[in-house]
C-alpha positions, 0 to 999 in steps of 0.5 A: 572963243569963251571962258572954258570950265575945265573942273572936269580935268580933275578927275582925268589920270594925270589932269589936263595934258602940259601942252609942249612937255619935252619934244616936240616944244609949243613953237606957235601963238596961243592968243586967249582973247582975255578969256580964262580958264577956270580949275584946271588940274595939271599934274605932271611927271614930265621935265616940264610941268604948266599949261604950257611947258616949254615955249620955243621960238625959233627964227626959222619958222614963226617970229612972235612964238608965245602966249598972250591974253589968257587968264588961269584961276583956280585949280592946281598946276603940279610937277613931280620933276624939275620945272613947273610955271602957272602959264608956261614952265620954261621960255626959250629963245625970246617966246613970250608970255604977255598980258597974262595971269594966273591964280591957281595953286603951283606946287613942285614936290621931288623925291626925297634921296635916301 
C-alpha cells in the first residue's frame, strides 16, 4: 500500500464515488496503514456525503467494522443533501474511525426554500 494522488478526481463527474452511500452501508474495515490520500473531490448528492458514507456495524457478521490509520489532505469533500463528514458522514451501531485525520475543505450547501 502507498500514498494515492487522487488529483485526478477533480475532474471526474461528481468526483470520487462515497464508499457506502445509502444501501448497501461500508459494513467492513478499512486499515489505511498510516497512508494518505492526497486532493481528493467528493461531490455528492446522496444522503451521505464523505470518503465514506454510512459505516455499519452489525453483530451478525464482522465485530470491529470501521476505518483506522488513514490520513485525508487537501481537496474538497462536498454534499448537496443532508450528511457530510471528511472520513465518514454518519457511524452506525458502534463502527469506528480511529487514528484517523483529515485536512481537506468539508462543505454542506441545501437549496434554499422559496
Amino acid at each position: 500500500t502507498a500514498d494515492i494522488n487522487a488529483s485526478a478526481t477533480a475532474n471526474w463527474t461528481g468526483g470520487f464515488p462515497t464508499i457506502g452511500a445509502g444501501y448497501p452501508f461500508f459494513t467492513g474495515q478499512y486499515d489505511g496503514d498510516n497512508h494518505v490520500i492526497d486532493s481528493i473531490t467528493v461531490a455528492s448528492n446522496q444522503y451521505e456525503g464523505g470518503l465514506f458514507g454510512r459505516v455499519r456495524k452489525s453483530t451478525l457478521t464482522i465485530p470491529d467494522v470501521g476505518i483506522k490509520n488513514l490520513g485525508v489532505s487537501n481537496g474538497t469533500i462536498s454534499n448537496s443533501s443532508t450528511l457530510v463528514g471528511g472520513i465518514a458522514a454518519y457511524l452506525v451501531n458502534g463502527a469506528t474511525i480511529e487514528n484517523c485525520w483529515f485536512t481537506a475543505a468539508k462543505k454542506m450547501a441545501r437549496a434554499r426554500r422559496k
